[in-house]
C-alpha positions as CSV (number, residue, x, y, z in Angstrom):
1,X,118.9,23.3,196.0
2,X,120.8,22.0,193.8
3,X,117.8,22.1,190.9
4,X,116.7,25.0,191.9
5,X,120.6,26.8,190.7
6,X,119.8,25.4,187.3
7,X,116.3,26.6,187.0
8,X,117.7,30.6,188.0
9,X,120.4,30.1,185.3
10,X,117.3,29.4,183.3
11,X,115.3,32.0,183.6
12,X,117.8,34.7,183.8
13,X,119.1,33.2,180.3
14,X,115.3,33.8,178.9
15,X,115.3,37.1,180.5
16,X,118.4,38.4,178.8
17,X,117.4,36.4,175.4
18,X,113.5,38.5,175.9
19,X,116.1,41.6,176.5
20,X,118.0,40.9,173.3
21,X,115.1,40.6,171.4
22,X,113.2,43.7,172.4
23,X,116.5,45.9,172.1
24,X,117.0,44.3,169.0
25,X,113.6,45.5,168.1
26,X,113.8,49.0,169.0
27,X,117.2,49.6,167.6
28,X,115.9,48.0,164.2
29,X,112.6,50.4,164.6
30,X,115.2,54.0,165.1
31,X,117.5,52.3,162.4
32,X,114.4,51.7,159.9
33,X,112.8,55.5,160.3
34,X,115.4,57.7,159.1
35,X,115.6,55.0,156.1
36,X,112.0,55.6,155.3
37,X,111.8,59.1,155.7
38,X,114.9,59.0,153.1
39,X,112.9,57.5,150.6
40,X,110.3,59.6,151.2
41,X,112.3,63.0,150.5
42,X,113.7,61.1,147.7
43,X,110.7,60.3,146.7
44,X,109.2,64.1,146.8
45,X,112.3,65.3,145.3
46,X,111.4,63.4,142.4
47,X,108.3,64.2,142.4
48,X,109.0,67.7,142.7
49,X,111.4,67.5,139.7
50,X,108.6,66.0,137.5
51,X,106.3,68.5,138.4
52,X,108.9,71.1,137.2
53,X,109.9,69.1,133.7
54,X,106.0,69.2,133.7
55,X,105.4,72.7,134.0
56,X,108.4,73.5,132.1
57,X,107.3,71.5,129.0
58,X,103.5,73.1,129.4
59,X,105.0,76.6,129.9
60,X,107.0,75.9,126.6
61,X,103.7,74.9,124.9
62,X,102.1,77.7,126.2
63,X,104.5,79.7,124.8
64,X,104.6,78.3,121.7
65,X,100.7,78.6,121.2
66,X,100.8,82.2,122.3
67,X,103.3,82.8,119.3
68,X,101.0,80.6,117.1
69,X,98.3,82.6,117.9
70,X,100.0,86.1,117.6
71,X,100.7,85.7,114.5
72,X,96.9,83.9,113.3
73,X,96.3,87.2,114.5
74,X,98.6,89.3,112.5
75,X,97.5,87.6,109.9
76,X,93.6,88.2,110.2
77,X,95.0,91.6,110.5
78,X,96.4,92.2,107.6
79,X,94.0,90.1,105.9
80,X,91.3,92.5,107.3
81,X,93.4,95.3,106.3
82,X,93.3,94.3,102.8
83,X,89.7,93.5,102.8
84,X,89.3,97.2,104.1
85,X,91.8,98.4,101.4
86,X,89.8,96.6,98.6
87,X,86.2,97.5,100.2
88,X,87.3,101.0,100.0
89,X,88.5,101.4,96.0
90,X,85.8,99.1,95.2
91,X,83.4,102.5,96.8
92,X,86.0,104.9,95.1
93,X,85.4,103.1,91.5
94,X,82.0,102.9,92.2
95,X,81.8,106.5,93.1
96,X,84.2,107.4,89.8
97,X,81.7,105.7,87.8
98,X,78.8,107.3,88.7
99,X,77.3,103.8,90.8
100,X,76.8,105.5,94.0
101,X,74.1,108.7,94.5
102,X,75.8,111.4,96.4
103,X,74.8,114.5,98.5
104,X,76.7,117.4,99.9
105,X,77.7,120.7,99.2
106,X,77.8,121.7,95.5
107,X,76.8,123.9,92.9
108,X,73.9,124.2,90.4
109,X,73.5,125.5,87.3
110,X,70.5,126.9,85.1
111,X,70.8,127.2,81.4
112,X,67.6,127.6,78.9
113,X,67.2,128.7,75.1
114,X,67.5,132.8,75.0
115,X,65.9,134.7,72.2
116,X,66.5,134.2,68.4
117,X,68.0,138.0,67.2
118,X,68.4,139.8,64.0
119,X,67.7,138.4,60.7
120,X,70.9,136.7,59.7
121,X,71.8,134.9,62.9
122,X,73.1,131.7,63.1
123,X,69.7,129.4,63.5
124,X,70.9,127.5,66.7
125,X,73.1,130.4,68.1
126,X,70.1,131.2,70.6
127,X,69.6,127.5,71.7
128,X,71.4,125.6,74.6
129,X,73.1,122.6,72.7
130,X,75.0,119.5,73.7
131,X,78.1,121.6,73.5
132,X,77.2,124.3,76.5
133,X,76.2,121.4,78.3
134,X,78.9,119.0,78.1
135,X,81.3,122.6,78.5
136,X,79.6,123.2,81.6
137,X,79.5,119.5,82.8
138,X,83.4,119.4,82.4
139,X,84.0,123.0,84.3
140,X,82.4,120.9,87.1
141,X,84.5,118.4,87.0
142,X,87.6,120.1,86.6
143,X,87.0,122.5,89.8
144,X,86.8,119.4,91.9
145,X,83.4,117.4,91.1
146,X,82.7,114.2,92.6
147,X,79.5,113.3,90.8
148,X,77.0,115.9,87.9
149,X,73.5,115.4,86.9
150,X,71.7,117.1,84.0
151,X,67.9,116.9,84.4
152,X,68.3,114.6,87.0
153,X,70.8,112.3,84.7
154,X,73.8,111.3,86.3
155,X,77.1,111.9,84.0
156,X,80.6,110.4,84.8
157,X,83.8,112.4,83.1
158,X,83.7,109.1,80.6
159,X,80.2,110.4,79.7
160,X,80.0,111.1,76.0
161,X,77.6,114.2,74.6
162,X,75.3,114.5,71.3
163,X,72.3,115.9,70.2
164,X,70.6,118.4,67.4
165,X,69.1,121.5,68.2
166,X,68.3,122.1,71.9
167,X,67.9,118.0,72.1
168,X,70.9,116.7,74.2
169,X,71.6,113.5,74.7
170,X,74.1,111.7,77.0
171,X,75.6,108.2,76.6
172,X,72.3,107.3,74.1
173,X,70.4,107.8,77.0
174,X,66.4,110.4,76.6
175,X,66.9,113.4,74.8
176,X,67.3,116.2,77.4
177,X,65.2,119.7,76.4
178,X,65.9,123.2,77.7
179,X,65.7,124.4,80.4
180,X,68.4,122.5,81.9
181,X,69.4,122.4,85.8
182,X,73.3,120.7,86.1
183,X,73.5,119.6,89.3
184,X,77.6,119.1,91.3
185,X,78.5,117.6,94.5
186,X,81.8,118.6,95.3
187,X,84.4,121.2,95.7
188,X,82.3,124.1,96.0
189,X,84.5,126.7,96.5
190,X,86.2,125.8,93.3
191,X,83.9,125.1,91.3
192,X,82.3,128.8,92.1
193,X,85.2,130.3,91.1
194,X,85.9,128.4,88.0
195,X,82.1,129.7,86.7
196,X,83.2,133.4,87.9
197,X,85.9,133.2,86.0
198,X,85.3,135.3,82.7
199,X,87.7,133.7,80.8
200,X,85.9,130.6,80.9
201,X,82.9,129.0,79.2
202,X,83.3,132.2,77.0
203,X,80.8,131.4,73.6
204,X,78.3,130.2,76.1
205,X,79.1,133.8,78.0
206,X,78.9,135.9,74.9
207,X,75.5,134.3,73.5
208,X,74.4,135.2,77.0
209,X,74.8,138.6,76.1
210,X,73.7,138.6,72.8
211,X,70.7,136.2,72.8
212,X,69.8,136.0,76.5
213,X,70.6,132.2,77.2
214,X,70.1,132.1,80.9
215,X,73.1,131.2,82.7
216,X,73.5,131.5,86.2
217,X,74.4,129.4,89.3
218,X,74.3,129.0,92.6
219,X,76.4,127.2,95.4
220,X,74.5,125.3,97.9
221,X,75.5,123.2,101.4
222,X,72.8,120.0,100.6
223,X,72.9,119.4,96.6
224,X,72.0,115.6,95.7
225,X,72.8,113.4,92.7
226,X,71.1,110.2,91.5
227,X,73.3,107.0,90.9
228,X,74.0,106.6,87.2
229,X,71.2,104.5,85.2
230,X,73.5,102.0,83.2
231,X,70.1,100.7,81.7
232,X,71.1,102.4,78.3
233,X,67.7,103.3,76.7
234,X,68.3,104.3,72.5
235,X,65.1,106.9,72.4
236,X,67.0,109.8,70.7
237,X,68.2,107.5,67.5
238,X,66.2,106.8,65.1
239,X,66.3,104.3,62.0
240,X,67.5,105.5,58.7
């Protein structure tokens, strides 16, 4: 009886110890959770804040290569805006000098030799010279021409004029022979009424009269003119 007190004493002493331990485990297990799911928020909160430093940093990049490329842009722009702007007086000096055919509305004039009169007349005063032509060549221009022709010759307002007789020749290019045909692309209103004008191209008008040099002219929606032939050719010159 007396061994058997001890013994109890025993095993309710493990008991309790196997108690403390097992509470001692479980309290450790609900202290140790909310620790971990402490460091877990931390953790995502940190995570979080990196993400946005991140995203903060690539929307500043972003940014910065929008700008960058805004103003490559611009500058293709204007660079294309200058290319355009040079293209287009590079066409307007080509077209000044004659480089470029042209066709449009326009006028066209016909002048030919008339009839030598009376005995004592001036020898050439029935013949179309250089002079009528390059008279007539400037009206054109001056009502608004873009581009002249004579006998298919393209002529630029530089152009110069020469000749003997009815033999005209321009910029030492052929000699040119009545009957002539000046062809304008242009302002054909103007140009109509400079030519009805009777105050102008008045020798040419009075030989008209007096020697019948045809002169007349016509205004037309589709006239044409060929590109100017820079390859001089010296075939009215001859050597002394």
């Amino acid at each position: 009886m007396a061994l058997r007190r001890p013994f109890g004493y025993l095993l309710v002493a493990l008991t309790a110890l196997a108690f403390g331990f097992l509470l001692a485990a479980q309290l450790r297990t609900q202290l140790l959770t909310p620790s971990n799911r402490v460091a877990r928020s931390e953790a995502l909160v940190h995570t979080v804040q990196d993400l946005e430093r991140t995203n903060a940093a690539d929307r500043s990049r972003i940014a910065a290569l929008r700008a960058e490329i805004g103003g490559l842009e611009a500058q293709m722009a204007r660079r294309s805006d200058a290319t355009m702007r040079l293209q287009q007086d590079v066409e307007e000096l080509r077209a000044h000098a004659g480089l470029t055919p042209l066709r449009g509305p326009g006028v066209t004039v016909q002048l030919a030799d008339g009839r030598q009169d009376a005995a004592g007349a001036p020898r050439t005063a029935y013949l179309v010279t250089f002079e009528d032509i390059q008279d007539v060549v400037y009206l054109l221009f001056e009502g608004g021409a873009e581009g002249v022709a004579v006998n298919g010759r393209r002529v630029t307002p530089a152009s110069t004029f020469a000749g003997a007789g009815s033999a005209v020749v321009i910029d030492q290019g052929p000699a040119l022979q009545s009957p002539f045909r000046v062809a304008a692309v242009g302002n054909r209103n103007q140009m109509e009424q400079l030519l009805n004008d009777p105050s102008r191209l008045g020798d040419l008008r009075e030989r008209q009269r007096r020697y019948a040099l045809l002169l007349t002219w016509s205004g037309g929606p589709d006239v044409s003119v060929p590109a100017y032939d820079a390859g001089f050719r010296v075939a009215y010159a001859e050597p002394a």
